[in-house]
N, C-alpha and C positions, 0 to 999 in steps of 0.2 A: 504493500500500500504506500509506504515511505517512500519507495521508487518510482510506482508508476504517480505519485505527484511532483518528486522533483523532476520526471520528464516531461509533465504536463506546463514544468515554471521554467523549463531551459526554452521549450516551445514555444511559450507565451514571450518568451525575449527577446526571440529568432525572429518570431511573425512581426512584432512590434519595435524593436528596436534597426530594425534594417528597410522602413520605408523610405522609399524614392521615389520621385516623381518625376526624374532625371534620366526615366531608363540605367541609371547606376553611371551616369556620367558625370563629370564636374561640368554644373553647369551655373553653380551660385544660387542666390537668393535672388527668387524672382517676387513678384508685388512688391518692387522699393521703390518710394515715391521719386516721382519729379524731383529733379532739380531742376531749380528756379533763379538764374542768373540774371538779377535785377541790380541795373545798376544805379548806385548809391548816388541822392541829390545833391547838386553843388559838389559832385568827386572827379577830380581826373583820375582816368588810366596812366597807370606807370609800369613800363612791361618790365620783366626782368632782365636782369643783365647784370655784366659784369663792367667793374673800370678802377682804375688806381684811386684809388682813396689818400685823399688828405696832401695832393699834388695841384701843383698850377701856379704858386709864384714863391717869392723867398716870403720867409719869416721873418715878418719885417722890425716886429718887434720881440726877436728872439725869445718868444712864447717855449718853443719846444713842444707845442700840446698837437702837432699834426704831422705825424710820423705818416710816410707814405705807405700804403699796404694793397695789394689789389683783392679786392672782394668780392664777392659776388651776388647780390640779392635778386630775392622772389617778386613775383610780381604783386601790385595792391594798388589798391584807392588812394587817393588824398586828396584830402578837401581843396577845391580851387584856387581860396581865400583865405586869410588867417579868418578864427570866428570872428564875428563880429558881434557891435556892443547887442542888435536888436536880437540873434539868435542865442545869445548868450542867457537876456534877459528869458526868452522862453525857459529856459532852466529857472531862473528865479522864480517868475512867475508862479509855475508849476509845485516848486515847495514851497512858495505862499500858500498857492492855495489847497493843501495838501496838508500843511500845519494846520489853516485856519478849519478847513475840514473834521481835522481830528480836535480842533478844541472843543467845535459846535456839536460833535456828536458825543462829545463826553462829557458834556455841559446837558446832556437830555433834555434837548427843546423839544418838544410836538412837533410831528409835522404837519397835524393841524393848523398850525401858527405861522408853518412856509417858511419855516427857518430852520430847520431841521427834519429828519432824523440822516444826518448827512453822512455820517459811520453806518454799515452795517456790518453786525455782529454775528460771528455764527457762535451760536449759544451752545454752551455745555450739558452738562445732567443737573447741574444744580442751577439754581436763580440768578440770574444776573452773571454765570460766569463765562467769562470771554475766552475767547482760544483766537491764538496767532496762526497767520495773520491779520488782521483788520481789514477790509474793504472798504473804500473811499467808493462813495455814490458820485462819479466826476459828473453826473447830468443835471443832479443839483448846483442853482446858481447861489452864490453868495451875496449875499445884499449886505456889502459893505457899509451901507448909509443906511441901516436900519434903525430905527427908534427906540427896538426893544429893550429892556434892561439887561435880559439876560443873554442876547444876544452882544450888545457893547460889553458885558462882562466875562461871555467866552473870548469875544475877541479883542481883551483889553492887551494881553501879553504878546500882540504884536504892533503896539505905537509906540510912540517914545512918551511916557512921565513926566519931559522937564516940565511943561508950559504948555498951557493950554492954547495960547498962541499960534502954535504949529496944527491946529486942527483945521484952521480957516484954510489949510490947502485941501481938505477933503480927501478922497480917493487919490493916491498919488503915490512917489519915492519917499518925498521930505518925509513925512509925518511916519512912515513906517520902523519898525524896531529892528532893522537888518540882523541884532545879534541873536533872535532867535531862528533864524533862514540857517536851520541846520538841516544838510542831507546825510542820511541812515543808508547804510548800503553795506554788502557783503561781496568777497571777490576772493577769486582762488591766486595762489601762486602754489604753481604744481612743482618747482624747483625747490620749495623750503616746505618745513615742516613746522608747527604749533605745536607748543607741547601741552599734550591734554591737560596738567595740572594746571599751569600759570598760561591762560588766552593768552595773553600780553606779550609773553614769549616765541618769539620765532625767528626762522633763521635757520634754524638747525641741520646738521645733519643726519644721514639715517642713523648712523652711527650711537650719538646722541638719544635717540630714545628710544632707538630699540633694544632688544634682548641683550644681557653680558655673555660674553662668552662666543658672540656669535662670530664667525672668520669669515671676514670677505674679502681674502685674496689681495686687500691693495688697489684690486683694476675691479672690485665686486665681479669677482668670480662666480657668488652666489646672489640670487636674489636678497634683499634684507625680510625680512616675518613679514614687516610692514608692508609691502611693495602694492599689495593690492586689496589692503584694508582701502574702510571707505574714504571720501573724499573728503570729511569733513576737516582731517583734520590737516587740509591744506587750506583750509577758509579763514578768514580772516573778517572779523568786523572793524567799519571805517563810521566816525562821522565828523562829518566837516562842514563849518559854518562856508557855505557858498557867496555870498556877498560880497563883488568886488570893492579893496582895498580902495576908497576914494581921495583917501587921507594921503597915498603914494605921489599924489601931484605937488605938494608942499614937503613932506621930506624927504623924498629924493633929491633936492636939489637946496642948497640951503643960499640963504640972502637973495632967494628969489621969490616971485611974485608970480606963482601961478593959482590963485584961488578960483577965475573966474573956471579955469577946465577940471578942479575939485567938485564945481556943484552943477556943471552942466555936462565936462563929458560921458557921462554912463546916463544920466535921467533924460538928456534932451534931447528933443524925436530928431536934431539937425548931425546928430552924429552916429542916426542908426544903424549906419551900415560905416562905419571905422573900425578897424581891430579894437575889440576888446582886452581892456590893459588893467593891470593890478589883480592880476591872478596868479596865484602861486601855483606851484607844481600840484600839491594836493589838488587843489580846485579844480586844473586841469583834469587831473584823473578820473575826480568825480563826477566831471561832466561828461567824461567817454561813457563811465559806465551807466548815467543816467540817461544818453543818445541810445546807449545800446539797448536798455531797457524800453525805451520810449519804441523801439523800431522794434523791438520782437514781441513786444504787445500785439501790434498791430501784425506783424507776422503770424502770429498762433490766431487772433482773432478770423484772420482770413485763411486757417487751416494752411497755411505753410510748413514743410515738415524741416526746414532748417533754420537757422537763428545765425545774426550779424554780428558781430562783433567792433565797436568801434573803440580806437585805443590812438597811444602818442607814438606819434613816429618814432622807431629808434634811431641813433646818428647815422647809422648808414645808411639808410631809409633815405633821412631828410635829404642827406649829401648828394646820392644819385636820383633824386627827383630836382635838387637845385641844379644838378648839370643839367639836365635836358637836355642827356644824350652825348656833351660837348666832351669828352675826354678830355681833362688837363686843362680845362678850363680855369680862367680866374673869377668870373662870372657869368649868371644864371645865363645872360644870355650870347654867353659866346665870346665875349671878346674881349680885350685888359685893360677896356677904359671906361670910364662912368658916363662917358657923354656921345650923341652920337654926330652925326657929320655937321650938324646945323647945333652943335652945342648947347642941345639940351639935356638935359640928367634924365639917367634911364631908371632912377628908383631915387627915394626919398631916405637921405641919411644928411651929416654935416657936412657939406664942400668944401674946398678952399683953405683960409684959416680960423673958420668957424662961424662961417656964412650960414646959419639954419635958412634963410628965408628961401636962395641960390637954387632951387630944386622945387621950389614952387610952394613949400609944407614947413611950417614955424613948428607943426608938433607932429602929429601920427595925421597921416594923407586917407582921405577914403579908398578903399580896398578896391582894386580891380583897376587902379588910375594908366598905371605904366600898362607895357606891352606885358602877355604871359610869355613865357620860355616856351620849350619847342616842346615839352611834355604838356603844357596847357597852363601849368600853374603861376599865379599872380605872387609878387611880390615876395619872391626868396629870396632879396635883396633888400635891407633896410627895411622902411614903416616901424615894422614890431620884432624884435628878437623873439625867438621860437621854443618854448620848450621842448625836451624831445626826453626819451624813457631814461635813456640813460644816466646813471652815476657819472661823475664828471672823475678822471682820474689821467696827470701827462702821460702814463705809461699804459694806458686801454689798448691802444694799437697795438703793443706789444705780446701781448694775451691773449686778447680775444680773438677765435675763432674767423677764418677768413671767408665761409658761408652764412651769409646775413649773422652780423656780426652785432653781438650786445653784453652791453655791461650795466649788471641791473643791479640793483641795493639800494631795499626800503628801507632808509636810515629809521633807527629807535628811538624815542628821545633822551634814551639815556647815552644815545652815539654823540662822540665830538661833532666840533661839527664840520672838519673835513669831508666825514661820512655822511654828509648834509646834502653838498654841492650835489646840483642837480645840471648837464649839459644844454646852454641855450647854444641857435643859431640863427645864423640869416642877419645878424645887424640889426640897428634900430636908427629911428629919426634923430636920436643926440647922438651917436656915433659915425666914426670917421671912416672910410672909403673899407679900409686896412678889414675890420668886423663886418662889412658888409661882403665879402668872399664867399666862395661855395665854400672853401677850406679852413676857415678861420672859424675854430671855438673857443669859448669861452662858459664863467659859471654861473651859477646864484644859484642862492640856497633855498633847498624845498618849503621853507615855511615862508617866503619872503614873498612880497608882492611888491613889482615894481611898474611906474608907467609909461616903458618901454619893453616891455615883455609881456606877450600874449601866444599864441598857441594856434595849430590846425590837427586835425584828426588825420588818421589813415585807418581803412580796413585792410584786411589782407585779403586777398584776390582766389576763389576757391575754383576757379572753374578752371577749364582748357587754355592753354596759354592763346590770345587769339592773335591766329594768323597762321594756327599749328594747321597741320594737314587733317585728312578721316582716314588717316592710311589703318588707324586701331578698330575702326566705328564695326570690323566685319568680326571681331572679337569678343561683340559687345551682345548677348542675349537675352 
């Protein structure tokens, strides 16, 4: 009896572990959805390629930070434009009303009363108990000028307290409490590890929290225990007040007189479309991963089965997207002089001996003014210095990997702050010809907002390189 049932369970494993539908050939996973190669708004194409890095004129001011290296990068998106203030403010905007949302619904207005219930809760086993995450009702409108009591009282902790004074602007920038314009967000880095005890903690190696005793060969020989535990615990939680530094127009620069661009360049509808400046590198960040959220919302709404990703160029990146294509070039567009045959300036920085006016822009120029390079993109020369992913370090070229090439460290705050320096590029409107180069880098550090440095996205490019053949397409079932 014991027999003829274990030949009834080897049977049962034979019939049912050996289905194909393949005829018993490799033929793959068939029903995989579409792919859906849409391309990203306001991105150029930047195809891959290869070219000398960190070449095209002398070090003029015996920097040493642009060792020559030839590299070779993937292909990707990149935004046309640096952001600018008006696309930027959509990011604000959105965690205004995203904060103000979450006051009003935990403030439990009625929504009889049209003022709420603007949270919805998905309710627990017991009364009243909430389970993460929360749902913002976005089709609820806010009636920022409501009369209600308990309504100005949800949404008191986002005005400013000095003086009642500043309320006679109404709906607006001034009268708002910028410092609670905090974004909440979560993000992997699959390179480091968190150590489950101490969040706060990361960085590590496998080494580091895994098993004692385990041997890995030096070159990991062996997988580590860890290797494909879950993902958690390469997550990381972020939150960062977004609100551009507006105060960066007065200390940046001292015994001068920039106040009137402190209160008009980020709020005034006459500079919606100039790079947005007084973002620090965090900010940056946070706004990649809040684009990227923003676009695969609406990706999964419209059953898409893949998700975008939008992030900061790394140097290499930036570098051969500023050539456009020029090998050994000194600038984006070709050729080693800032002016062209009728001597006018081909981008906005300081000429001369410190001519700002000379190039047409006293401060940062509206975006898209000069010619684009031969990849499409605006302004990789002057306006705005660039942030890019990378750790700022003179001896990166020497290290780092000559296949898209990066050097990354999320400094801690208990890091000095060498370990700070984040890689700006591309020059800005107070700087001299020398930082406006494809090849010239320079720093500043991740918590700093300055206003000459602002930022543009790149995604990475997932499809077929285009312009490749279908010589595979008969491969393909």
């Amino acid at each position: 009896m014991k027999r003829l049932a274990l030949l009834l369970t080897v049977a049962l494993f034979v019939f049912t572990g050996c289905k194909n539908n393949g005829d018993g050939q490799l033929v793959g996973v068939k029903n995989r959805p579409d792919f859906l190669d849409l391309n990203p708004f306001g991105m150029a194409y930047i195809p891959a390629g290869h070219y000398l890095m960190g070449a095209g004129d002398q070090d003029v001011p015996f920097a040493f930070t642009h060792q020559s290296k030839n590299v070779s990068i993937s292909a990707f998106w990149m935004d046309e434009t640096e952001i600018t203030n008006n696309e930027y403010r959509q990011f604000v905007y959105w965690v205004r009303d995203s904060i103000a949302h979450v006051l009003l619904g935990e403030a439990e207005i009625t929504e009889e009363e049209k003022y709420g219930h603007f949270l919805k809760y998905k309710r627990g086993e017991n009364e009243g108990e909430v389970i993460e995450p929360r749902l913002i009702n976005w089709k609820e409108k806010i009636d920022w000028g409501s009369e209600n009591e308990e309504v100005q009282a949800a949404l008191s902790p986002m005005y400013h307290k000095v003086n009642t004074r500043f309320y006679h602007y109404g709906h607006g920038q001034r009268n708002f409490n910028a410092a609670v314009f905090n974004y909440e967000y979560w993000w992997f880095d699959f390179r480091n590890y968190r150590d489950p005890e101490n969040p706060d903690n990361f960085g590590a190696s496998y080494k580091e929290f895994d098993k004692e005793g385990i041997d890995y060969g030096g070159m990991y020989a062996s997988r580590p225990t860890s290797y494909n535990q879950g993902r958690e615990r390469f997550m990381h939680h972020e939150i960062v007040n977004i609100y551009p530094d507006t105060l960066c127009w007065v200390h940046d620069f001292t015994y001068s007189f920039n106040e009137p661009m402190l209160l008009n360049y980020f709020a005034h509808v006459q500079f919606d479309n100039y790079p947005v400046v007084g973002i620090s590198w965090k900010q940056a960040k946070a706004f990649c991963y809040w684009r990227t959220h923003l676009r695969n919302c609406w990706l999964a709404k419209n059953e898409y089965a893949f998700e975008q990703e939008f992030r900061l160029p790394n140097e290499a990146e930036w570098e051969w997207a500023a050539r456009g294509d020029y090998d050994m070039a000194t600038y984006p567009w070709g050729g080693p002089y800032t002016q062209n045959m009728n001597g006018c300036y081909l981008s906005n920085f300081k000429p001369q001996r410190g001519n700002y006016i000379a190039d047409g822009n006293i401060y940062p120029g509206i975006v898209a003014h000069y010619h684009p390079n031969d990849f499409g993109l605006f302004d990789m020369a002057g306006n705005v210095a660039e942030w890019c992913e990378d750790a700022f370090d003179k001896s990166a070229t020497n290290f780092t990997h000559d296949l898209n090439p990066q050097y990354t460290y999320y400094a801690k705050k208990t890091d000095n702050m060498n370990k700070k320096r984040k890689v700006i590029r591309g020059g800005s409107w107070k700087d001299v010809s020398y930082y406006t180069t494809v090849f010239a880098k320079t720093f500043e550090y991740q918590d700093t907002c300055k206003s000459y440095v602002g930022f543009r996205c790149v995604q990475s490019y997932m499809g077929r390189q285009r312009g490749d053949s279908q010589r595979h397409d008969s491969h393909i079932y």
